[in-house]
VOKOL-980871 format. One record per residue: residue number from 1; residue in one letter; x, z, y of N, C-alpha, C in turn. Coordinates in pm, whole numbers. Layout:
> NUM  A  X  Z  Y  X  Z  Y  X  Z  Y
...
# end
This chain:
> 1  X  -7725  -8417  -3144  -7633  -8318  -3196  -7499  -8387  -3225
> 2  X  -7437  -8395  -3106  -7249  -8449  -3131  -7247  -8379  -3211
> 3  X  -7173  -8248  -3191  -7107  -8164  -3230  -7147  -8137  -3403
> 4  X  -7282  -8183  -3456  -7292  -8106  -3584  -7314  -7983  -3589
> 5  X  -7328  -7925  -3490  -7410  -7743  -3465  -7526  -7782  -3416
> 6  X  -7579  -7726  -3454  -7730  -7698  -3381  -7683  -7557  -3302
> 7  X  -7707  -7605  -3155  -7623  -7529  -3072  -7768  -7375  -3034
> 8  X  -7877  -7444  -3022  -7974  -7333  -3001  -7996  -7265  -3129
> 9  X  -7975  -7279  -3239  -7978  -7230  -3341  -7860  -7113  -3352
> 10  X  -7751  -7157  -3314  -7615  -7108  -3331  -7644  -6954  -3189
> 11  X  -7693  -6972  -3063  -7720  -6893  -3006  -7798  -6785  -3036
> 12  X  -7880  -6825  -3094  -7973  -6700  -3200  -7872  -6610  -3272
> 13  X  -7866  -6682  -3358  -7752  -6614  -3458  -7655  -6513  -3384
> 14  X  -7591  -6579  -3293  -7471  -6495  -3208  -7545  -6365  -3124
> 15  X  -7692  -6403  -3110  -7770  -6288  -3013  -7804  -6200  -3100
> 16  X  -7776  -6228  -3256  -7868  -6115  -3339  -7738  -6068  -3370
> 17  X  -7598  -6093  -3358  -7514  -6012  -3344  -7425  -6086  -3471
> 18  X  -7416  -6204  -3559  -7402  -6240  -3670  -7262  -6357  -3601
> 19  X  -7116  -6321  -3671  -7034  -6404  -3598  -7032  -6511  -3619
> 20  X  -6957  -6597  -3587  -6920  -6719  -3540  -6900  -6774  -3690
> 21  X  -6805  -6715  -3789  -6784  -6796  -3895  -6861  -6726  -4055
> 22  X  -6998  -6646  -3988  -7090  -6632  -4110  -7162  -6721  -4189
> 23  X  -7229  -6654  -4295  -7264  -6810  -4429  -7360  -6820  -4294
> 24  X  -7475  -6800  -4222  -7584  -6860  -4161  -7470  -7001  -4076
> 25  X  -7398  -6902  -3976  -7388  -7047  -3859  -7268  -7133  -3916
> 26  X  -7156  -7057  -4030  -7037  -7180  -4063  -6964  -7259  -3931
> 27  X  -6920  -7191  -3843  -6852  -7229  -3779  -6690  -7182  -3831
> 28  X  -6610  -7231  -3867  -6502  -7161  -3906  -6346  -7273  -3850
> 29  X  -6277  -7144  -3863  -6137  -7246  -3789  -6184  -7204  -3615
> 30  X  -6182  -7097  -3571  -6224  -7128  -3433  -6104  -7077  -3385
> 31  X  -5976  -7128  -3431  -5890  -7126  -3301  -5872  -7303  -3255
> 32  X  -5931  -7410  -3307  -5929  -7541  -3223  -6063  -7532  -3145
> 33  X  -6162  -7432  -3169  -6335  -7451  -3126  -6314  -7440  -2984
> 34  X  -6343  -7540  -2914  -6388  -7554  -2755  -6510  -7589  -2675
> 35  X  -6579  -7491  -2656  -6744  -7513  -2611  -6686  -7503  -2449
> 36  X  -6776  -7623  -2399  -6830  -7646  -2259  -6915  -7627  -2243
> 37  X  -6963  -7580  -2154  -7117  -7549  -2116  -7133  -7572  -1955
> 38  X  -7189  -7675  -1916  -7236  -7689  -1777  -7391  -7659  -1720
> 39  X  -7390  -7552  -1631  -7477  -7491  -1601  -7544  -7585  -1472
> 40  X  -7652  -7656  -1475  -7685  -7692  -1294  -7810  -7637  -1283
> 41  X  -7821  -7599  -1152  -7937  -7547  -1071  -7986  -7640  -952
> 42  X  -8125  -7659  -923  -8151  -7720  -839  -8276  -7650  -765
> 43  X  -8235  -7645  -628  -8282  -7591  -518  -8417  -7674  -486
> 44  X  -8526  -7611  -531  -8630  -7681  -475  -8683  -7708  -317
> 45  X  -8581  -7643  -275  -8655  -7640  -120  -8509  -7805  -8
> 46  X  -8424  -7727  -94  -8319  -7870  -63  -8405  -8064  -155
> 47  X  -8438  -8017  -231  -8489  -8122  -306  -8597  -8224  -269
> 48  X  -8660  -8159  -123  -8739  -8233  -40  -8702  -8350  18
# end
């Protein structure tokens, strides 16, 4: 945990509809907040 979020935790929260800078997740100040998220997929049939 770089960041100090518990980032799967923080996804819950945001899925149950609860924003970004509530007492649960305390994210606050989110005009510097910059999430990356890199998605990879791997082709099992290329992977041979």
């Amino acid at each position: 945990m770089v960041t100090g979020i518990d980032l799967v935790k923080t996804q819950i929260f945001v899925a149950a509809g609860f924003k970004l800078d509530s007492k649960e997740i305390k994210i606050y100040g989110q005009e510097s907040l910059h999430l990356k998220i890199q998605k990879t997929t791997l082709n099992p049939i290329m992977a041979r």
